[in-house]
C-alpha positions in Angstrom: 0.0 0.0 0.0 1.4 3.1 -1.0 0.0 6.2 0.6 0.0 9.3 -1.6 -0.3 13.0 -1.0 -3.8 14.1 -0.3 -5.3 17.3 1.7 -6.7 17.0 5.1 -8.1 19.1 7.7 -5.8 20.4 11.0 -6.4 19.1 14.1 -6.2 20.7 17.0 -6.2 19.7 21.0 -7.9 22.8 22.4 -11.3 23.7 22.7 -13.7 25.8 24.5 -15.1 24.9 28.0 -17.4 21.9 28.2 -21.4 23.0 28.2 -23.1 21.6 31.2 -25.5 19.3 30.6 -29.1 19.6 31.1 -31.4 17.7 33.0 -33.5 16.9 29.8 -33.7 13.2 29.1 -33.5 10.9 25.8 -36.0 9.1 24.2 -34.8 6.6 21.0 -36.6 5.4 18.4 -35.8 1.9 16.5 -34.5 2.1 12.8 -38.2 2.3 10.7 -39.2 -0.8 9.0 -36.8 -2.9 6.5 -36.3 -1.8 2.8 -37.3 2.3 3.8 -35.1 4.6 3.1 -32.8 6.7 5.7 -30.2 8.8 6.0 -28.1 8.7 8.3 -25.4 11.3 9.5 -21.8 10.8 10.7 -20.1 13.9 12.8 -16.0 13.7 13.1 -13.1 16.1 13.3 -10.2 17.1 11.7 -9.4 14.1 9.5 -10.7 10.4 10.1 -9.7 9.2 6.3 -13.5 9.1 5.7 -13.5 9.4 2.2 -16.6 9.7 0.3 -15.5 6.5 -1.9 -15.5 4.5 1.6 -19.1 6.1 2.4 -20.5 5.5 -1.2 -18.9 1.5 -1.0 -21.1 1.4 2.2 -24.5 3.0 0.2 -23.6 0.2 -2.6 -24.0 -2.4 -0.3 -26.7 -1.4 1.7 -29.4 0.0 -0.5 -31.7 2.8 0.9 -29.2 3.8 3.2 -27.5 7.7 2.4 -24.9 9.0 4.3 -24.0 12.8 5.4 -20.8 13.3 7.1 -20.2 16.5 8.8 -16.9 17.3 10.1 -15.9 19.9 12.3 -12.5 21.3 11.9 -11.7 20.9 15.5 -12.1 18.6 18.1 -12.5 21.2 20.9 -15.9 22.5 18.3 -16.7 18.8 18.3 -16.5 18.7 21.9 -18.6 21.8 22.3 -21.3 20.7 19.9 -21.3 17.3 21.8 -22.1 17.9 25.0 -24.4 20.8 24.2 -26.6 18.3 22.0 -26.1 15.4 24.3 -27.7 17.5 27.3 -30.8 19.0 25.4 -31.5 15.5 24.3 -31.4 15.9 20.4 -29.2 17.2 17.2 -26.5 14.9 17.7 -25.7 13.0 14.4 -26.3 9.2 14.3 -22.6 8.7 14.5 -20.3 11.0 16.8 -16.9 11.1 17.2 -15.3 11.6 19.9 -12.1 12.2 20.9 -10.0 11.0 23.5 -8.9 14.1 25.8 -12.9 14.4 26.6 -13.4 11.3 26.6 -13.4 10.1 30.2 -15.4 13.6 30.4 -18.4 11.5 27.6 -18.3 8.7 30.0 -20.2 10.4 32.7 -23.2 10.4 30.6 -22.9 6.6 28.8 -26.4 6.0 29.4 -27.3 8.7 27.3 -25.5 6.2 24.3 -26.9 3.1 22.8 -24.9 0.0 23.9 -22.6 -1.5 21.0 -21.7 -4.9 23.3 -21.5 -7.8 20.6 -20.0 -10.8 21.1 -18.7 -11.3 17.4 -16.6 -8.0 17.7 -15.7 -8.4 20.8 -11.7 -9.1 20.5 -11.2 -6.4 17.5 -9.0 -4.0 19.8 -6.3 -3.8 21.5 -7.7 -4.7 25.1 -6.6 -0.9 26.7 -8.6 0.5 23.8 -12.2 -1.0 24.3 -11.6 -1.3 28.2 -11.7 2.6 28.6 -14.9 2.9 26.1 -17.0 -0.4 28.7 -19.3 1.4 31.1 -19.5 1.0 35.0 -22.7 -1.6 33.7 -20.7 -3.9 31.6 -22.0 -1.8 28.3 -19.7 -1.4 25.8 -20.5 2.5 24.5 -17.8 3.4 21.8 -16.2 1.7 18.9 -12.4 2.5 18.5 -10.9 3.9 15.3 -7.5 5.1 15.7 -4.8 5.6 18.0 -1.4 8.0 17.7 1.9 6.3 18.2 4.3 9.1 17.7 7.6 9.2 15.8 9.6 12.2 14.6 9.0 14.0 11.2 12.1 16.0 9.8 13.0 17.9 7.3 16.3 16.3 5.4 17.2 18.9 3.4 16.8 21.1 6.5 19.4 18.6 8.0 21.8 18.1 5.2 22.3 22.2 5.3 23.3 22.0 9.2 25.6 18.8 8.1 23.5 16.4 10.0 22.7 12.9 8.7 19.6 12.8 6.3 19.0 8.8 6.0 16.2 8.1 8.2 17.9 5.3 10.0 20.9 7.8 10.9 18.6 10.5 12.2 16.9 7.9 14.4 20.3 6.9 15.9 20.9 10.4 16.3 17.7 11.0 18.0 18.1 7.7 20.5 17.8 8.8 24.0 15.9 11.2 26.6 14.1 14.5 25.9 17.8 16.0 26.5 19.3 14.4 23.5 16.2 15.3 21.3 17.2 19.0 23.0 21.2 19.1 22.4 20.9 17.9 18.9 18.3 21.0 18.1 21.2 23.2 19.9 23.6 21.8 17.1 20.8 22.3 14.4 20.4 26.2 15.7 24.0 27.0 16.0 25.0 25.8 12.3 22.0 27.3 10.4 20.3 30.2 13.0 17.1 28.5 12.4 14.3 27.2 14.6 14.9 23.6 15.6 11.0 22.6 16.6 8.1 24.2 15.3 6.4 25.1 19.5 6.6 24.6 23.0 3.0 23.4 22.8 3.3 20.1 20.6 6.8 19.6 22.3 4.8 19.6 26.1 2.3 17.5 24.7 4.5 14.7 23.9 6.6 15.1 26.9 3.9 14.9 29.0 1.9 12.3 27.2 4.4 10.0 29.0 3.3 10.6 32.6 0.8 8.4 33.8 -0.9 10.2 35.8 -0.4 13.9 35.0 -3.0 16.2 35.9 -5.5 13.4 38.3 -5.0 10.7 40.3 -6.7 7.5 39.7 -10.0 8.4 42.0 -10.2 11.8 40.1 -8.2 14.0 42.5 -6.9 16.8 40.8 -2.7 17.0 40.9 -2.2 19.3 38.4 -0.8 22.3 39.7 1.1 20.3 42.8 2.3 17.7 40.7 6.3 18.4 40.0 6.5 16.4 37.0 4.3 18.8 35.4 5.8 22.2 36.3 9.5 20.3 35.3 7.9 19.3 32.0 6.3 23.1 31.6 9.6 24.8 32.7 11.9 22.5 30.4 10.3 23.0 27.4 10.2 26.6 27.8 13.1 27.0 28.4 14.0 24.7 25.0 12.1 27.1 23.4 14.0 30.2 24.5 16.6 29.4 21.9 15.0 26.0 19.7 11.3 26.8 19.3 9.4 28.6 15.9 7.5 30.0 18.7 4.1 29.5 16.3 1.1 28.4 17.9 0.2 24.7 16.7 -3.2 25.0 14.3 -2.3 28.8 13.2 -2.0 30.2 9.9 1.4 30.4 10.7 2.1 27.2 11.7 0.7 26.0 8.7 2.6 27.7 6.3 5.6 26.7 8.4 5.3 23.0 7.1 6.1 24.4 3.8 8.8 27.4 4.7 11.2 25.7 6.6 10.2 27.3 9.4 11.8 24.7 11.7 13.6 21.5 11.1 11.7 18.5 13.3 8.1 18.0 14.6 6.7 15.0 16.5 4.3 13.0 14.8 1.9 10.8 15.8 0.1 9.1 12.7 -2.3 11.2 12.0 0.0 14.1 11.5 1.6 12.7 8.4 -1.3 13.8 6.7 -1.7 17.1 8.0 2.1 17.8 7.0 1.4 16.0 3.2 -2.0 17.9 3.0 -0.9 21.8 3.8 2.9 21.2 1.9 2.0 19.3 -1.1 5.1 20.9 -2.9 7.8 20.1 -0.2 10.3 17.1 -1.3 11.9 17.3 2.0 9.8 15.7 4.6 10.6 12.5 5.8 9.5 10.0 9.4 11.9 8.6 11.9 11.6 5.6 13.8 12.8 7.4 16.8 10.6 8.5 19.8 12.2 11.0 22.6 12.0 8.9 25.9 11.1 5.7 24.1 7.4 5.9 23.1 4.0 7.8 23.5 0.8 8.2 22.1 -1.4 11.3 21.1 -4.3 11.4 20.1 -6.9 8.4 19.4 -11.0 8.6 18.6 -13.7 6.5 18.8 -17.2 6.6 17.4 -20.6 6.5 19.3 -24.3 6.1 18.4 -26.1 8.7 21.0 -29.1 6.7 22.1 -31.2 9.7 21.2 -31.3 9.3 17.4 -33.9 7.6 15.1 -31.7 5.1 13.7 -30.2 3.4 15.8 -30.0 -0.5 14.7 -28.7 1.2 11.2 -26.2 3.7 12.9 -24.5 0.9 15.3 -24.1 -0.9 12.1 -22.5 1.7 10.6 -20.7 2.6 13.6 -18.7 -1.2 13.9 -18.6 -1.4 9.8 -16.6 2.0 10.1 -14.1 0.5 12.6 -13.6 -2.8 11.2 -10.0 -3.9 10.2 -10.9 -3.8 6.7 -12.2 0.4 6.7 -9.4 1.2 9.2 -6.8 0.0 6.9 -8.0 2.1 4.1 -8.5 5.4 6.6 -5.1 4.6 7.8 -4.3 5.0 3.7 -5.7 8.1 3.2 -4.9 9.8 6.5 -2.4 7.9 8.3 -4.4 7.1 10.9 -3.0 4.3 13.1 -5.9 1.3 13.4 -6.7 0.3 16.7 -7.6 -3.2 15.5 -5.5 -6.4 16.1 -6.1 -7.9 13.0 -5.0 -5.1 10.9 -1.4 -5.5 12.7 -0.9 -8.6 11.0 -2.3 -7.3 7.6 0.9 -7.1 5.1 -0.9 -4.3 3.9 -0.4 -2.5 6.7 3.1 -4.0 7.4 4.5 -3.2 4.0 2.8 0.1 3.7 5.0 3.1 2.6 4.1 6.9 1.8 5.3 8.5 -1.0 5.4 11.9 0.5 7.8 11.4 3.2 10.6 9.9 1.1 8.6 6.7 0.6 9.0 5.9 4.3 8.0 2.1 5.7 5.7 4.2 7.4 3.1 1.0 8.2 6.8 -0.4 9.9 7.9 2.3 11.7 4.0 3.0 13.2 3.6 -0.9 14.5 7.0 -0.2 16.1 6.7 2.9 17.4 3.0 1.5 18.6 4.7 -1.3 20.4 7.0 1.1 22.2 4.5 2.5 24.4 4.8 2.2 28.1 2.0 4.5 29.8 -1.0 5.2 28.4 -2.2 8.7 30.3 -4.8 8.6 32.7 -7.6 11.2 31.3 -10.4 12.0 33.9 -12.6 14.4 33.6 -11.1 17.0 34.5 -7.8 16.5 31.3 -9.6 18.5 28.6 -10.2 21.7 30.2 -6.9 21.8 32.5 -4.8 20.8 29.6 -6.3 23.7 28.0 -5.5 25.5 30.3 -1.8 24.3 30.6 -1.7 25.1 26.7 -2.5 28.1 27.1 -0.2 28.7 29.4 2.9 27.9 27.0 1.2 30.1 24.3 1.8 33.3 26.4 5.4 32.6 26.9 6.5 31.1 23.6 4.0 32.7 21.0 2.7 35.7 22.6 6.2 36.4 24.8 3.6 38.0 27.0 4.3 36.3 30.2 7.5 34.8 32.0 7.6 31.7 32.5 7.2 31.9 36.4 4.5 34.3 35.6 2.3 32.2 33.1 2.6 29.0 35.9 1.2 31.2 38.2 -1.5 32.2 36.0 -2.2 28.7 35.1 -2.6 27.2 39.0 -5.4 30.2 39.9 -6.7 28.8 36.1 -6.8 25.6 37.4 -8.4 27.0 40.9 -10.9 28.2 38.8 -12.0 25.2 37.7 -13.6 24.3 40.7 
């Protein structure tokens, strides 16, 4: 499988606060009588590698059935659109998306979302996966689609100007090691070209602090954020990287964006899903290219699943949907046209998957380095309900010292423990 260039949408990890839900309850109605016709709606985010061939194969085969997917170009509007709909008890789409980081925050309301238990699907994740989406009742409420093992995307002709190795395998020996090494070899990178090394202090946190178990909670919920040490080392460190390494662009700007195509800095971390973003905003670049090389060892960012609100009309039709969406089979070809990572077991023993390469980034082994840098994950963050909104927070935080340069970095720490005060 070779995956070619082709646009997508940004993501992005912030949003807005979560609406509160209100007291209204749902009603469902079963899926109308065999051989009418329905439509039925899907709702994601940035880019799932839904393609409208993928939607029309699924009309082809099930006649009377018409699909509308609506994508937001954010998961924090997503989120916001979510839980207002979810509380007032209709307007959701048949199919939702939702995103990890408010996930554990979706949870608190599984009742309000049909049940998608079945025995003959049962084993189709990867056991962390469909664990976190099963219900205090045993109910199994979400459907996995992706997950976001991260490696590191580079510029080589970015490297070969500094007189730094280019051949993938090279960079990824060069990279080996801690978030220091990742740090002194951008110091090398800075002081042979003057150029920025990483493209913000934002995406660097997030990686660096996607590998602390529990970050901003405890298990029972407690909130640690602002007393937790590893998180003020993390926020101080990559600050003050970013004093002399960082683009200083906010991740999802227009600026950012046109950075993938400018050379506006050297490396970015990548979990699968950003391969497309990078292909899709700098078609005309020849220089990206993946390493198999993780700061740290390994993390994940990012990861979705889909869910079929018990409010809607069709339900039978939209769980259908919902588990034909996510089997091994329709991840495989989303992971083609988006790069984004299957959560499915099978599909890890798919040569498809194992021999697939992408054309854009030097014709990487990028189906290779994925399962490998999939395999190299350790902790899997605890996300609580609380995550989405202090993370926010915390990201917001970074922006005012290393985009804005409004705030020191003692200062905008401060700032973020009365943010997370706030809270409640």
């Amino acid at each position: 499988m070779n995956l070619s260039r082709r646009s997508t949408a940004a993501a992005a990890i912030a949003g807005a606060a979560a609406f509160a839900l209100l007291a209204s309850g749902c009603s469902s109605t079963e899926t109308p009588e065999a051989g009418g016709d329905i439509t039925l709606t899907v709702a994601t985010f940035n880019d799932f590698g839904y393609t409208d061939e993928m939607f029309a194969q699924y009309e082809a085969e099930n006649p009377g059935v018409t699909i509308v997917h609506n994508r937001a170009a954010t998961s924090g509007e997503a989120r916001d659109n979510f839980f207002t709909k979810l509380g007032a008890g209709s307007g959701l789409a048949d199919v939702e998306a939702v995103e990890v980081d408010w996930f554990a925050e979706m949870m608190q309301y599984s009742d309000k979302l049909a049940d998608l238990s079945d025995p003959e699907i049962a084993d189709r994740w990867v056991d962390w996966k469909s664990a976190a989406a099963t219900d205090a009742d045993g109910r199994l409420v979400a459907y996995g689609t992706d997950i976001g093992p991260e490696a590191v995307c580079y510029r080589s002709d970015l490297f070969a100007a500094a007189g730094l190795p280019t051949d993938r395998e090279e960079v990824a020996a060069l990279l080996e090691g801690d978030w220091d090494t990742y740090f002194e070899v951008g110091q090398q990178y800075v002081d042979a070209t003057g150029a920025p090394w990483f493209d913000s202090a934002g995406a660097t946190y997030q990686g660096m602090i996607n590998q602390v178990e529990f970050a901003y909670e405890e298990a029972d919920g407690t909130v640690i954020a602002t007393e937790n040490p590893e998180v003020e080392q993390i926020f101080t460190d990559v600050l003050t990287a970013s004093s002399t390494l960082s683009a200083n662009l906010g991740q999802w700007s227009d600026d950012w964006f046109a950075g993938l195509s400018n050379g506006a800095f050297a490396t970015m971390l990548c979990p699968g899903w950003m391969l497309g973003v990078i292909s899709g905003n700098a078609p005309d670049v020849t220089g990206w290219d993946v390493a198999n090389v993780f700061p740290g060892g390994g993390g994940n960012w990012g990861g979705s699943y889909l869910t079929v609100p018990a409010q809607g009309e069709n339900i039978e039709a939209a769980k259908k949907l919902a588990a034909w969406l996510t089997a091994p089979e329709q991840q495989l070809s989303a992971f083609a046209a988006a790069g984004t990572f299957p959560s499915q077991v099978e599909a890890y023993e798919s040569e498809e998957l194992l021999s697939a390469t992408n054309e854009y980034f030097n014709n990487a082994p990028v189906g290779e380095i994925l399962i490998e840098r999939s395999q190299a994950i350790e902790v899997a963050p605890f996300k609580s309900v609380k995550y989405f909104p202090i993370n926010d927070a915390l990201q917001k935080a970074l922006t005012r010292v290393d985009v804005d340069g409004t705030q020191s970095i003692q200062e905008s720490w401060d700032q973020f423990v009365a943010d997370v005060a706030a809270l409640g």
